[in-house]
N, C-alpha and C positions, 0 to 999 in steps of 0.2 A: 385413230380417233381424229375427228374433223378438228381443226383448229380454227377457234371462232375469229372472223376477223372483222371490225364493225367499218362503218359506210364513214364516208368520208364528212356527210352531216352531223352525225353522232359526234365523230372525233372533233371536231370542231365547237361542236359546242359543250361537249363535257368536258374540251379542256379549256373555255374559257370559264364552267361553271365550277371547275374541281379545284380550278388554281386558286380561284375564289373563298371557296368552301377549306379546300387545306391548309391556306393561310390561315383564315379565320378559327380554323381547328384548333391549329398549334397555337395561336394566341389564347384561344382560349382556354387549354387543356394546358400551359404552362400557365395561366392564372392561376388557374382554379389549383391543381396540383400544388400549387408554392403557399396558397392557401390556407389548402387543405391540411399540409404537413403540421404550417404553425396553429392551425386551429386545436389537430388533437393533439398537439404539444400543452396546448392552455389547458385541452381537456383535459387530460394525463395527469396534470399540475393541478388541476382544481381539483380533483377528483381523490387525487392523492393527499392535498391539504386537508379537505376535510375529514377522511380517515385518520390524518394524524389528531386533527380538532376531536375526535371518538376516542383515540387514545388517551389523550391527554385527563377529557373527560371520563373516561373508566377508572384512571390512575388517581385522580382525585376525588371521586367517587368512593371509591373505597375504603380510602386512606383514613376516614370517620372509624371502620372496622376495626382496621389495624393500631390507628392512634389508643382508639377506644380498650381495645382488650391489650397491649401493652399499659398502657395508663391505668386500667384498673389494677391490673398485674403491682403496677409500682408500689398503687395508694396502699395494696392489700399488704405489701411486702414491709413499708411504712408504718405500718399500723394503724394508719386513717383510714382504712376500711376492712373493717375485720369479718374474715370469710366464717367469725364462730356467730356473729351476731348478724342475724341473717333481717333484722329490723334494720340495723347500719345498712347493711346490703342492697335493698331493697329500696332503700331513700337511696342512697347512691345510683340504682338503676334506672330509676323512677325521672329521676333527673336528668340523669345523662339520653335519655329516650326524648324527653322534651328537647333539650336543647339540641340533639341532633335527628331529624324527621325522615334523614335516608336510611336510620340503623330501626328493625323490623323488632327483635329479641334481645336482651342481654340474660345471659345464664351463667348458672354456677353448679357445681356439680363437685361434694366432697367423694374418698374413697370409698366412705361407711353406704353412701348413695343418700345423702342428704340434699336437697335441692332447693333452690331459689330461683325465680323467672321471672321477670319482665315484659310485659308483648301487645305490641302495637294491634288493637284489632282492628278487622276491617273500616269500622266507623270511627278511627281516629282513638278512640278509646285507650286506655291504657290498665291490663288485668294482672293481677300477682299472681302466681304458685308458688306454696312453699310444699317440699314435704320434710317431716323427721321422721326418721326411724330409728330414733331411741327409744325405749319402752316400745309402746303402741307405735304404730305406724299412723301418721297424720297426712293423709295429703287436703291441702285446702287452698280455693280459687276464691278472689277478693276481685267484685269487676263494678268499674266504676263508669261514670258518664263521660262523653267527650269533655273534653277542656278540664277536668276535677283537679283538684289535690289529693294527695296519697291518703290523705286520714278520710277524703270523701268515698266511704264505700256504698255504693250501691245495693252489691247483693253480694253475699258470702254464703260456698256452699264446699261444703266436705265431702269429699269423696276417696272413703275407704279401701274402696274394692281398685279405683286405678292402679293398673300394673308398673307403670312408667317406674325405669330404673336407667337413670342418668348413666351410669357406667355403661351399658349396651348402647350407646350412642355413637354413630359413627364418628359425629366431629370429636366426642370425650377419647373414643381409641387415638384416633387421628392423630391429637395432638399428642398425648401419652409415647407414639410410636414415636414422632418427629421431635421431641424432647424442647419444640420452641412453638415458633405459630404454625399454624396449619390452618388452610383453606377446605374445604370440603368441596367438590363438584359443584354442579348448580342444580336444583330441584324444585317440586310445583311444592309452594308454603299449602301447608295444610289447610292453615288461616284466611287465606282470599284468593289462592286455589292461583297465582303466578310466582314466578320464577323469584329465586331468592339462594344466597347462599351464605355459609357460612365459617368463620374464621374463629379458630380456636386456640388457648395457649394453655401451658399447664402452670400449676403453684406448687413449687416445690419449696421444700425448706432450706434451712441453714446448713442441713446433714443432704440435702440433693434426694431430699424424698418426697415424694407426689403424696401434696395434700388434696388437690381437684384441680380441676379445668376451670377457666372461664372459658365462653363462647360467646359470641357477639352474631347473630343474624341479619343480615344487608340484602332488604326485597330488591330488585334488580326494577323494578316499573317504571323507577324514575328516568331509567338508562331511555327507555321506548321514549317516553314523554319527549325528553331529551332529545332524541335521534327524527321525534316527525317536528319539533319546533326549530333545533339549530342548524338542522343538516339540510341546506339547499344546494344541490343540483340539477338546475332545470325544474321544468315542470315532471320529471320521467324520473329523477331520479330517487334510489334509497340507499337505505344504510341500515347494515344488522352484526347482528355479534353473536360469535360462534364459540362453545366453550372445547373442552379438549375430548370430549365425546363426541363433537359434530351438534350438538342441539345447539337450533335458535334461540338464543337469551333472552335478546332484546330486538324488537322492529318496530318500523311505524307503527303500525298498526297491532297493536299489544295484544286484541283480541284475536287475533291469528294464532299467539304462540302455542297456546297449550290444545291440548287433545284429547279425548275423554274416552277410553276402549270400551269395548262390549261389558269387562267386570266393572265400570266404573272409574275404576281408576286414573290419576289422570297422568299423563307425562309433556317434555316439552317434544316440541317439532324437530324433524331431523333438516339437516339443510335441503335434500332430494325431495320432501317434504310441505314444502313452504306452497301456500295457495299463489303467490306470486311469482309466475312464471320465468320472468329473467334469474330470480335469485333458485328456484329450484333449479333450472336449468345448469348453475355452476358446477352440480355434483354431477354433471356430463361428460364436465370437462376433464380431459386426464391431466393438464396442468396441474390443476385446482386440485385433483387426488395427490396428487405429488406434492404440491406446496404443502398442504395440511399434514402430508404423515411425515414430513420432515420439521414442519413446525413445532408439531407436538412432542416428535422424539427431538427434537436439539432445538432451543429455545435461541432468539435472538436471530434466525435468518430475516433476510433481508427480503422486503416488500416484493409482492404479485402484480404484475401490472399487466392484464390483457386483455384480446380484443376475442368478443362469438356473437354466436348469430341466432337467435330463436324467432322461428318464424316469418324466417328473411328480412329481419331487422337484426341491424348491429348492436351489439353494447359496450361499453368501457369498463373497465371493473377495477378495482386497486384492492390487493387484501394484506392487513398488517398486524402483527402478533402482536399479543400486549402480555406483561406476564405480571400473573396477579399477586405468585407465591412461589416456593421454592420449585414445587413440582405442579403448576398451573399456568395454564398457554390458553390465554383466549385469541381468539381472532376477529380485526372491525375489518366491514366490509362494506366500500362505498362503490355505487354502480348508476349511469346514465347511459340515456340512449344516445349513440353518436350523432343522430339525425342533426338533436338539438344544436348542437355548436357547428355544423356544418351546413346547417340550410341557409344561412343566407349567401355561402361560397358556390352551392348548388344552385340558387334562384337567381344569382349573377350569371352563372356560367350557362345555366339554360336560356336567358337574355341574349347570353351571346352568340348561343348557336342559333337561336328564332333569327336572327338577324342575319346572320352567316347563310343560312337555309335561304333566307329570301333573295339575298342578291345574289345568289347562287342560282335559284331557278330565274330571276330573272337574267342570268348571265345567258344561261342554257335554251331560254327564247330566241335569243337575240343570235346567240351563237347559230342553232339552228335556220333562221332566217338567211344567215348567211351563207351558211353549207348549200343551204337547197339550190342558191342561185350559183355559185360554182357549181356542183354536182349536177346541176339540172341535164349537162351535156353529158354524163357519162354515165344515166339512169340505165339508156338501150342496153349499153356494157355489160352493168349488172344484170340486167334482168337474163339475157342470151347466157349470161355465163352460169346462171342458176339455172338454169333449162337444160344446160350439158351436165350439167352438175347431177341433174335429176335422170340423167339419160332421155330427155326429151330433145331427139333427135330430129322431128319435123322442121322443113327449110324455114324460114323467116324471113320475110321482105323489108326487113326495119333499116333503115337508114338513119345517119347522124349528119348533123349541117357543120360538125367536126370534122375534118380531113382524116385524121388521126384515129379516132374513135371510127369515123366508119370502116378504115382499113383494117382496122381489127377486128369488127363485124364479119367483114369478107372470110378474115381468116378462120374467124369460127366456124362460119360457113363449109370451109373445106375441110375441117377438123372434122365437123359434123357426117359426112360422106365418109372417110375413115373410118370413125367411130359405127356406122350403120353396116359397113360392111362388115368390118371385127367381129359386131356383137353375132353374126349370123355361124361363126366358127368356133368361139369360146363362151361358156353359159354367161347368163347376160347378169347376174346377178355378182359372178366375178371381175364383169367389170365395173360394173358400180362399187364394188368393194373396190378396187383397185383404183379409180378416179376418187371417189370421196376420201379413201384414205392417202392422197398420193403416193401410195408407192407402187414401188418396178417389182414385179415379180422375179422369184429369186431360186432356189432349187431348194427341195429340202419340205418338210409335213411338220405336222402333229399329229398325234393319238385322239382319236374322238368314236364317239357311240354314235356310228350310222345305221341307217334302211339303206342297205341297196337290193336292186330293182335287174335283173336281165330278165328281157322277154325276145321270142324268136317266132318265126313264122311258121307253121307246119307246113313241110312237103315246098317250100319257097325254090327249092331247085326243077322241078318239074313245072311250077308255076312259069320260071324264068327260061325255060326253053322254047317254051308255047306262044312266049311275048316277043316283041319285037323292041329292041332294049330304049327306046325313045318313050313307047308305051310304058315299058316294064317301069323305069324313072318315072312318068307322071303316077301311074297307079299307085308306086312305091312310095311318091313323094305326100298323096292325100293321106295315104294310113298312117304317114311317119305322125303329121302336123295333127288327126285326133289325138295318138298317144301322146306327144309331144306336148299340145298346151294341156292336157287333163293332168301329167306330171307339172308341169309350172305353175300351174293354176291352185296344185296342192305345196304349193315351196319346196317343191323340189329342183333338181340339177341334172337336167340330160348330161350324161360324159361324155358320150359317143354312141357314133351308129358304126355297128359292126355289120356292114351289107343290110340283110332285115333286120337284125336284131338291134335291140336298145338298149345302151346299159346307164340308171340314173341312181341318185342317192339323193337321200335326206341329212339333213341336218350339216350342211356345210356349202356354201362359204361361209351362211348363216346360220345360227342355231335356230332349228326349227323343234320347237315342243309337239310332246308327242307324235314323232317323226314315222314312226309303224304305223299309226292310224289314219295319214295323211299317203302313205304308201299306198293300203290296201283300198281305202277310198278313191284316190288317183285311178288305180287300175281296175277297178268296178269299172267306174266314171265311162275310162277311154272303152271299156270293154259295151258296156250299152250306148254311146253315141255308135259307137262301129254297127250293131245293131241295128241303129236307129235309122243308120243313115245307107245300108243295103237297099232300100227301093229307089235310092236317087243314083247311087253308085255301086251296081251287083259287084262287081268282080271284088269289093270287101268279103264279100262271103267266102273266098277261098281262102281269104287271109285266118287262116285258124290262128289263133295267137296263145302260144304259152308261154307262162310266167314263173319266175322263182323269184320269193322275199325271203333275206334273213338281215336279221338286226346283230352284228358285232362291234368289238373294239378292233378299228385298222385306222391307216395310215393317209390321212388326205394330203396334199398338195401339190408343189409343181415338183414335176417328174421329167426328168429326160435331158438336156444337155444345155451346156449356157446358150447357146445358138437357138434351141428350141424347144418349149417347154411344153408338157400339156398337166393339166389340172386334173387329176384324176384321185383313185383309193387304190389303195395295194394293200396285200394279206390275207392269209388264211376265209376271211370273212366274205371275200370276194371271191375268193373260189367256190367255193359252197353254195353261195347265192346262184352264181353258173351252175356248178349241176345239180342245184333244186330246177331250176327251168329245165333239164335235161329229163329229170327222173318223171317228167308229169307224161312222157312217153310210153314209162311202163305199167303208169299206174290209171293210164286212159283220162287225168284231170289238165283242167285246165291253169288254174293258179293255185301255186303251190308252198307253202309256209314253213321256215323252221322253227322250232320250240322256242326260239328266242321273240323269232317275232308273235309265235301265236302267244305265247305269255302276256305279252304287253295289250293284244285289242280283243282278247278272248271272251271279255265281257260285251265287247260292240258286235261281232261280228258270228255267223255259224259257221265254226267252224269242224271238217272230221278229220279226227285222228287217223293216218291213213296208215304207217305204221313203223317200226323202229329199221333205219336203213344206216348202212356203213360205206359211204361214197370213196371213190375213189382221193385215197393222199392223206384218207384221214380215219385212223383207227379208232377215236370214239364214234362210238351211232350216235345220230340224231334224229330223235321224234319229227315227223313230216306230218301235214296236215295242210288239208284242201281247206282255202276258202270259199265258200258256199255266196254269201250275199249277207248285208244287215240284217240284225236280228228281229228290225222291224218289217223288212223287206220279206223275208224267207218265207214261205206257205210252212201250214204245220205238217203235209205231208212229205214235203222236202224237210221238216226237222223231222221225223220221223223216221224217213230212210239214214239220215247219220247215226241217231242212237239204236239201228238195229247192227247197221254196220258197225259201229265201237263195241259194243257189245259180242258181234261176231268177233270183233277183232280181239278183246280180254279172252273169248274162249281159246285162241289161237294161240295166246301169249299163254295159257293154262295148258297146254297140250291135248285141248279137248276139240280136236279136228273134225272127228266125228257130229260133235256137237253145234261147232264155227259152222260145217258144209251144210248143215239143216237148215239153221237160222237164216245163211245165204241163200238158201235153198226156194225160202218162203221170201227172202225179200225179191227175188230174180223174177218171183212169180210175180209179184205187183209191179217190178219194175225192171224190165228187161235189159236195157240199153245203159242201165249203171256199172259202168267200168270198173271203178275199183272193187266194186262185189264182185267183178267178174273174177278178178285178179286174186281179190284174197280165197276163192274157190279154188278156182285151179293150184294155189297155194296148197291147201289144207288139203287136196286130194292128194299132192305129191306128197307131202309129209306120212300120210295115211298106204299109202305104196311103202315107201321107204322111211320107216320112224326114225325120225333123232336120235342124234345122242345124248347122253344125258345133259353133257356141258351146255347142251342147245340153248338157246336164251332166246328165238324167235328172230334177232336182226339178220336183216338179209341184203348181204354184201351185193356191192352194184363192181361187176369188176371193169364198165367202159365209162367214158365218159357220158 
């Protein structure tokens, strides 16, 4: 590989523009970084305060609940409020619902399923239930106006048929199970259709036996309210709370919470859930699953603090267990975009580099102005030196008004004479691999998928008797130079000239794509200029030329000894390629293809399957096949004499000789002077003399070269 090396202006001035610029980097990117760190330290800390502010505010929140049904507990246990006189009851709830506006319900619920209720309706109101079921069953609703007193009823209605039985109530088992207070999950209130939950305790007597429950109900709406007025971070940021289910309790935006299914019914939001894409986003994270199921199973771990990214924005996030009850784990959750507390460390530091950027290119002006008037004298240098580089070898008259610079001019010069002779004895494409990559050739290949190319002259020994060897050389020297550039012209690589014959390959120094099709193209090519150019120069026409293509895996590189090397292929694939150009002897054709190569251009080219042969050095046969010409080139009667011939030839593989010599029979008759029908006749008549054996398989061994 070239190793890029830049001009002596360049360097000049990108290093006065870079030293510029790297400075100014590193000042700026240790600002910004030492910044950066204490910014989202403040974030981290802001962000983390105010989840504990949500904590604090849940804890006390509650604590109405808790006071409330403890303290009723007491009054009841006292005697100042007696769970038999459900009139005392009822003033007692009536009251305590006024004076505390976060508690939703107070209830009471004896064994027998006697009940008393309290409950805050959605319009501020305040409604009774009682039922007895002593004698008759009475259940009876008392609902009054906002703001009323308890003896102001509004409307009273009986209702018999209600099935409601306080003991089937989750919070009444609840508490019953847990023998003290009990929290219940969080649920959508029936009543105004948000989130709300409920704390329960039981009354037992002197003897430790359950006379009822109270229950106390705490709507959760205030928490939201709560959470979009006190909780600031940033203009981005929010705050929500998570019970031990995973639902959203409470958020800004309180009309997000609940959800309303296809039956109706309503439930709360899960966190994955949430229309707000930072906070759905947290159930992504697998932190945030790990914090939560360790939260819920062991209470009291210690705060979440991390950073993600939705949408290629960052976020902050802090999340903090708060525990409401013996077996209750809620979670606050405060989150901001990082942007916020880092853009003015960002609009500094981009400041700095606008700035940095500028005296940089104007370093790099100035630099360059400079370069050019030095370098101005050792432009000729470069430019001769990029000229050998490219293998443009033409002399060059350039002078430099440098002593120095022109004697190395000179030297080029002589380089260049060298180099023009060399490239006339090694493929000229090796030397440019071999100059552009500086190196020295060494002994030793690689494995690659070549085309190689032998072609020979027919009857060149009798040609070369008749000549007089000065002629024989010039005549030899014009047919070398059509084959010659029609292979270079297609990227290929003459190896050698063996006397007439040519031996070239594709696909190395350089990889050449589709290297078989670039083969048989080439030798078309050389094969009609020879053609063409027989009225200018007849004695081409004696030059008969046959060819052999096969495409294998063999061995290219330098060969032969450290003193002297040649660039050639070795292997099995190169012998073959030699006698497919041999075999086009027996079979009357002119270019001739192995199955390897006819596989690869079979769609380009017409080609006839001439037929299964076992050359000599090599025990499996291989499929041969004439190239004919493109398949846009070729008449349709030249395709027609192939597929009478392939066809003769399947009868032959069939042992239907009889049938083969017929078919050849009628093509000989339209077309006399087609050799290989001559061939495969005389074939099928021998066979028809002397039948096969059975093992016969049709290949037909070449026993000379």
């Amino acid at each position: 590989m070239n190793r890029y090396r830049p001009t002596l202006r360049l360097t000049i001035g990108l290093a006065l523009s870079g030293l510029i610029l790297i400075t100014s980097l590193l000042l700026a990117g240790f600002s910004y970084f030492s910044t950066r760190d204490t910014l989202l330290q403040f974030s981290k800390d802001l962000i983390d305060q105010n989840a504990r502010v949500v904590k604090e505010q849940v804890v006390g929140y509650l604590g109405p609940a808790r006071s409330g049904a403890e303290m009723t507990l007491a009054l009841v246990r006292r005697g100042m409020v007696s769970t038999e006189d459900f009139a005392r009851t009822e003033e007692y709830f009536f009251d305590f619902l006024r004076v505390h506006p976060s508690v939703a319900m107070l209830n009471f619920g004896d064994t027998a399923g006697n009940f008393v209720m309290v409950k805050r309706q959605p319009d501020g109101s305040l409604s009774t239930k009682r039922i007895r079921v002593e004698g008759t069953r009475i259940v009876q609703w008392k609902h009054r106006d906002p703001g009323a007193s308890l003896e102001a009823v509004r409307e009273t209605i009986t209702d018999p048929d209600d099935p409601y039985d306080v003991r089937t109530r989750e919070w009444y088992k609840g508490a019953v199970a847990a023998g003290g207070l009990a929290w219940t999950g969080v649920y959508v209130f029936h009543s105004d259709g948000l989130p709300g939950v409920t704390a329960a305790i039981p009354h037992l007597n002197g003897k430790n036996e359950l006379l009822g429950v109270l229950s106390v109900d705490v709507g959760l709406v205030d928490l939201s309210a709560f959470l979009s007025k006190n909780i600031r971070v940033g203009s981005s940021g929010e705050a929500f709370l998570l019970d031990e289910a995973g639902q959203i309790i409470a958020v800004r935006d309180r009309a997000s919470l609940v959800l309303t299914g296809p039956d109706g019914k309503r439930r709360l939001r899960k966190l994955g859930e949430s229309p707000l894409a930072p906070i759905a986003a947290l159930a992504r994270q697998e932190a945030v699953t790990a914090y939560l199921g360790e939260v819920f199973s062991r209470p009291g771990t210690a705060p979440l603090i991390l950073r993600y990214s939705v949408d290629g924005v960052d976020w902050v996030c802090t999340l903090l267990s708060i525990e409401v009850g013996a077996s209750r784990t809620w979670v606050a959750g405060v989150l901001a975009r990082e942007d916020e507390f880092l853009a003015s460390a960002r609009r500094a530091n981009r400041n700095t580099l606008l700035m940095a950027l500028l005296l940089a290119f104007f370093a790099l002006i100035a630099g360059l102005i400079i370069a050019r008037v030095i370098s101005r004298g050792l432009q000729n240098l470069v430019e001769e030196s990029d000229r050998v580089r490219r293998m443009d070898l033409e002399p060059c008259p350039g002078r430099s008004p440098f002593r120095e610079v022109d004697e190395v001019l000179g030297s080029f010069e002589s380089m260049k004479v060298g180099l023009r002779a060399f490239q006339k004895y090694v493929p000229i494409r090796l030397v440019r691999q071999l100059l552009e990559g500086r190196q020295e050739p060494a002994l030793g290949g690689e494995v690659r998928t070549l085309t190689i190319l032998f072609s020979d002259i027919k009857g060149f020994t009798s040609i070369s008797e008749r000549l007089e060897p000065l002629e024989l050389a010039r005549q030899l020297g014009d047919y070398l130079s059509v084959v010659t550039r029609r292979i270079q012209d297609r990227q290929g690589t003459v190896d050698k000239y063996i006397g007439d014959a040519v031996m070239a390959f594709w696909g190395a120094p350089h990889e050449v794509p589709d290297h078989a099709f670039h083969a048989c193209s080439a030798i078309l090519e050389a094969l009609a200029d020879l053609d063409r150019l027989q009225p200018e120069k007849p004695f081409l026409a004696d030059f008969h030329t046959r060819i052999g293509i096969h495409t294998a895996s063999v061995v290219v590189g330098n060969f032969g000894c450290e003193d002297r090397l040649n660039y050639t292929v070795i292997g099995d694939g190169v012998n073959l390629a030699s006698r497919l150009e041999g075999l086009n002897k027996v079979f009357g054709t002119q270019v001739m293809l192995s199955e390897d190569s006819a596989a690869l251009v079979s769609d380009r080219f017409v080609l006839r399957r001439l037929a299964q042969v076992a050359v000599v050095g090599r025990t499996k046969p291989v499929t041969v096949s004439e190239l004919i010409g493109e398949v846009s080139s070729v008449p349709e009667d030249r395709k027609a004499v192939v597929r009478s011939y392939e066809a003769a030839l399947d009868l032959y593989f069939r042992r239907d000789f009889s049938g083969a010599v017929k078919r050849l029979e009628d093509l000989l008759a339209t077309t006399p002077d087609d050799a290989p029908s001559t061939w495969l006749k005389g074939r099928c008549e021998a066979c028809m003399e002397t039948p096969p054996a059975p093992s016969w398989n049709g290949v037909i061994t070449m026993e000379g070269k």
